[in-house]
C-alpha positions as CSV (number, residue, x, y, z in Angstrom):
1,X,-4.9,9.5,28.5
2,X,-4.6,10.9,25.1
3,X,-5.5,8.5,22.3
4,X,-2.5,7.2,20.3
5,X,-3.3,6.1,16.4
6,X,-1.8,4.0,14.1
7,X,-1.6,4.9,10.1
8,X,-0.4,2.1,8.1
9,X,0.0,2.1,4.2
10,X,-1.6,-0.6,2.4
11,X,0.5,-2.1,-1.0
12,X,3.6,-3.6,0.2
13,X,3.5,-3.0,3.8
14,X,0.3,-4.9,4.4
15,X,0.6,-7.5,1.8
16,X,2.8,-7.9,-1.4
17,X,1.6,-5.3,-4.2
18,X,3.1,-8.4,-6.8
19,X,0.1,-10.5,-5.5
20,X,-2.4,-7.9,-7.1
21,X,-0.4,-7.5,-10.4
22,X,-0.5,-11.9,-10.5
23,X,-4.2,-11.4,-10.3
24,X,-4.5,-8.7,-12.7
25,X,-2.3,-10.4,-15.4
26,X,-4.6,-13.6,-14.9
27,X,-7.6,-11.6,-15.6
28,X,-6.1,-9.9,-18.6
29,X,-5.2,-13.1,-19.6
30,X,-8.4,-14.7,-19.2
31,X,-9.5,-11.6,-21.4
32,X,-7.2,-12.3,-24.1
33,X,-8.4,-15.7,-24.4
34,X,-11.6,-14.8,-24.8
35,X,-11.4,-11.4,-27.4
36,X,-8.7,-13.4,-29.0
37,X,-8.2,-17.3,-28.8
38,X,-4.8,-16.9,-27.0
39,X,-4.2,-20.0,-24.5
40,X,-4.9,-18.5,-21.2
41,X,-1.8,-20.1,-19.8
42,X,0.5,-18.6,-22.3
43,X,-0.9,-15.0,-22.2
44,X,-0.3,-15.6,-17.9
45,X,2.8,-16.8,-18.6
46,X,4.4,-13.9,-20.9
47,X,3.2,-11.0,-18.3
48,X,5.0,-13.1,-15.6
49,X,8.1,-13.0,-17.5
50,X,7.7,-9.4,-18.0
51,X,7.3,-9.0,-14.4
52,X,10.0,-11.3,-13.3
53,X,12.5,-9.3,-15.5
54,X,11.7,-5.7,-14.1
55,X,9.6,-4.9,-16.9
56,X,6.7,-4.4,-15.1
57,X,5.2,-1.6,-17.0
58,X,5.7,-2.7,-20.2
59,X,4.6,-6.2,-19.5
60,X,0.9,-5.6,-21.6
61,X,2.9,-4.2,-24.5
62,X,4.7,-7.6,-24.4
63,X,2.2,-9.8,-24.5
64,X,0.7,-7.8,-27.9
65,X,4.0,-8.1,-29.5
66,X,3.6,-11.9,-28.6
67,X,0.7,-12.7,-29.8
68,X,-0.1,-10.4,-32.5
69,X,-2.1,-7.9,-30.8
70,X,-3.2,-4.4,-31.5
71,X,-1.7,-2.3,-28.9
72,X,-5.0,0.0,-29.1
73,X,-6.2,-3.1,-27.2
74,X,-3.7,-1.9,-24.0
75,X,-6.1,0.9,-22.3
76,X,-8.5,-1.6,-22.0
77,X,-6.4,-4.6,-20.7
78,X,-5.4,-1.8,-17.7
79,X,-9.1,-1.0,-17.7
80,X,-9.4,-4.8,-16.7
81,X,-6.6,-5.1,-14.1
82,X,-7.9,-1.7,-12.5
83,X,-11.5,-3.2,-12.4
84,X,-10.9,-7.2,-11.8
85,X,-11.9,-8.4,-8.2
86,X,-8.5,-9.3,-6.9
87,X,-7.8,-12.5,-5.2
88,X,-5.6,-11.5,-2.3
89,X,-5.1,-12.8,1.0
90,X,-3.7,-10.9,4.0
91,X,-0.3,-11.9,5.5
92,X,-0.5,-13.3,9.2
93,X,1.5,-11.1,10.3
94,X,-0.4,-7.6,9.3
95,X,-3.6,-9.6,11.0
96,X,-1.8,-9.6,14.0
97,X,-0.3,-6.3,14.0
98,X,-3.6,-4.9,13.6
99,X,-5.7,-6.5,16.2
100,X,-2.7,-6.1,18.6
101,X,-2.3,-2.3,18.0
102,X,-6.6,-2.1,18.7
103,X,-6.6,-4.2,21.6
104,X,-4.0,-2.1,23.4
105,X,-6.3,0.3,22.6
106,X,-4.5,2.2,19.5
107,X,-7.0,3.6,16.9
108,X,-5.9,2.1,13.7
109,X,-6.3,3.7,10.2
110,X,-5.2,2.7,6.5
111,X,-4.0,5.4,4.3
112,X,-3.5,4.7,0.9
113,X,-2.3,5.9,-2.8
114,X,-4.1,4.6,-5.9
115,X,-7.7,5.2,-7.5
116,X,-10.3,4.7,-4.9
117,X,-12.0,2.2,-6.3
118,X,-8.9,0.1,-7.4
119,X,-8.0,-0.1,-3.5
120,X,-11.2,0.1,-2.1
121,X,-11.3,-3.9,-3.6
122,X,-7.9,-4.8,-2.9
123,X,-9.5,-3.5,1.1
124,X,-12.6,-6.0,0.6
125,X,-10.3,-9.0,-0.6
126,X,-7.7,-9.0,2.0
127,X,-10.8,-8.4,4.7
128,X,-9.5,-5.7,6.1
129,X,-12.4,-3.3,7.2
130,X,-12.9,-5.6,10.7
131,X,-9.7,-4.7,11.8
132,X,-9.2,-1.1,11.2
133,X,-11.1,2.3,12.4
134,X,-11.0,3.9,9.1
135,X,-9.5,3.5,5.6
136,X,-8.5,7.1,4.2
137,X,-8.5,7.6,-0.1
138,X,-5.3,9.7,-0.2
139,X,-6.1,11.1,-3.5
140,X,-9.3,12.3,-2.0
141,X,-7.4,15.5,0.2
142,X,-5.1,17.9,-0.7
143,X,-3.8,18.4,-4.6
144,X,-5.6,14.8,-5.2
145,X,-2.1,13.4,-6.4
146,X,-1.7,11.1,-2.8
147,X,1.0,10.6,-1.0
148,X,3.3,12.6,0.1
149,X,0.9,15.2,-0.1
150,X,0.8,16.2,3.9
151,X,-3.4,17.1,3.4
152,X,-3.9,13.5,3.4
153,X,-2.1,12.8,6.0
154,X,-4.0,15.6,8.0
155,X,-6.8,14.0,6.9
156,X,-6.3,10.7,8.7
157,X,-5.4,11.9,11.8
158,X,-8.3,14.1,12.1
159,X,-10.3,10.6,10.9
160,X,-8.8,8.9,13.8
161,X,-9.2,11.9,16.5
162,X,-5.8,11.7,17.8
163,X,-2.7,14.3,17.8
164,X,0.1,14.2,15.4
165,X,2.7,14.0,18.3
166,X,0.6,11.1,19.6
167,X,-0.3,9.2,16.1
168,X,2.7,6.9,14.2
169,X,2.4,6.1,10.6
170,X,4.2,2.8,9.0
171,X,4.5,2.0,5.2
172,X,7.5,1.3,3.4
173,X,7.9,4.0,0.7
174,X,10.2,6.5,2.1
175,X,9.6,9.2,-0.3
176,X,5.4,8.6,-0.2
177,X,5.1,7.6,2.7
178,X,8.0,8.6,5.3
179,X,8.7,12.2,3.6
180,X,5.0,13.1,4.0
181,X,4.4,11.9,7.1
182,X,7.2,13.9,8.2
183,X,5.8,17.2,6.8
184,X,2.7,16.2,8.5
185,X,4.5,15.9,12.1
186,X,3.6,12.2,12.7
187,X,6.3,10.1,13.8
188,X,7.4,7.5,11.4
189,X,8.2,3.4,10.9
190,X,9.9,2.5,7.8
191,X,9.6,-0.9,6.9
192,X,12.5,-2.5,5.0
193,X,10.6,-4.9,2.2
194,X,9.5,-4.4,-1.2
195,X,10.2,-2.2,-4.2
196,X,12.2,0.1,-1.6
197,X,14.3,-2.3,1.2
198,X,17.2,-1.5,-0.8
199,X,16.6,2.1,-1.6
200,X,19.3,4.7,-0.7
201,X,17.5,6.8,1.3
202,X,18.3,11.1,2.3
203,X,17.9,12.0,5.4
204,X,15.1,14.3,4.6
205,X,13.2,10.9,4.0
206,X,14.2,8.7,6.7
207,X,11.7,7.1,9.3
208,X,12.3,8.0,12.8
209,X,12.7,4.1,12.9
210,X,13.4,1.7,11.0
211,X,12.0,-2.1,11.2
212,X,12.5,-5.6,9.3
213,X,9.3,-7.0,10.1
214,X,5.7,-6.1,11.0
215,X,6.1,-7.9,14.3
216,X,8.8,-5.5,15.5
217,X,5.7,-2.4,14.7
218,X,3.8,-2.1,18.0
219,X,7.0,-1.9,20.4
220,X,8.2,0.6,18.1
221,X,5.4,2.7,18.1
222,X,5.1,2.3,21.7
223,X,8.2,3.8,21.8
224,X,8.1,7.0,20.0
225,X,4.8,7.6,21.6
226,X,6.4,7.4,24.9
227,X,9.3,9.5,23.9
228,X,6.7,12.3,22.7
229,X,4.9,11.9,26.1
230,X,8.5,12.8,28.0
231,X,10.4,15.3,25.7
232,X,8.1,16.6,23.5
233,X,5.9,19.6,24.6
């Protein structure tokens, strides 16, 4: 039998993407204290706010304006967040998703937008290299802008040796991740969580299913794999 492959995106499919900002701003905060004398807690506590609001990317220029300091200084607290070691943990859930998708025998690959090196750490703190075939760079292939680039999506499937009619992907973007795994004939899994659960979504960016929960992932899959096998030639 042909093998069938899994591609799953990484930031709020596998785990929450706010759990790496919470680490980030504590780093940046531990940062200010030290360049600065700002209370650690109150430089943590500021970004949260800014978070918590929706004011996620101006939440460094916020804590300047608090406490007095030179927004020249904002390159470099980025710099920080992009180079911390993040403390992340991976949900129960994606662990068994995973390691039920490889024991049935599914070859299993990560395919990811963001610097390299940025995710490459987020990978080592959630532990995730034991449980997957290969981890794919999107910005690596094609126009080096990611997702929905189609290259990188190429790219994994030829990383995992399966076909496109017999390989799913699963993330929760749809324009990323749905819309270009569309262009790149894979089927497709939308899950609803995150940033996008809500989103108003065209048809053109659609999944060919869509899931609440990762547990509801490998019947899915199963599914449009089997579907492929019996009416698509």
């Amino acid at each position: 039998m042909a093998a069938r492959g899994l591609i799953v995106d990484l930031d709020d499919t596998l785990y929450p993407e706010r759990r790496f900002l919470l680490s980030g701003f504590a780093a940046v905060a531990g940062e200010a204290e030290r360049l600065f004398e700002v209370p650690r807690q109150e430089a943590f506590a500021v970004l949260v706010r800014a978070l918590r609001a929706g004011h996620r990317s101006t939440a460094l220029q916020a804590l300047c304006a608090t406490f007095d300091i030179d927004p020249i200084m904002i390159p470099e607290f980025v710099d920080v967040i992009r180079e911390h070691r993040p403390r992340l943990s991976l949900r129960r859930d994606a662990r068994r998703l995973l390691a039920r998708m490889r024991r049935a025998g599914w070859r299993v690959g990560l395919l990811t937008n963001g610097l390299p090196g940025v995710q490459a750490r987020k990978v080592a703190a959630l532990g995730l290299a034991p449980l997957l075939d290969h981890v794919i760079y999107a910005c690596e292939h094609g126009d080096g802008r990611g997702k929905p680039d189609p290259a990188a999506f190429r790219a994994a499937i030829v990383r995992l040796g399966v076909q496109p009619e017999r390989c799913v992907f699963a993330g929760d973007d749809p324009w990323c991740d749905i819309a270009g795994a569309r262009r790149a004939g894979l089927w497709s899994i939308r899950i609803r969580r995150g940033r996008f659960a809500h989103a108003e979504v065209s048809e053109s960016c659609e999944a060919d299913l869509v899931v609440a929960t990762l547990r509801e992932i490998p019947d899915a899959a199963e599914a449009l794999v089997d579907y492929a096998a019996v009416y698509v030639s």
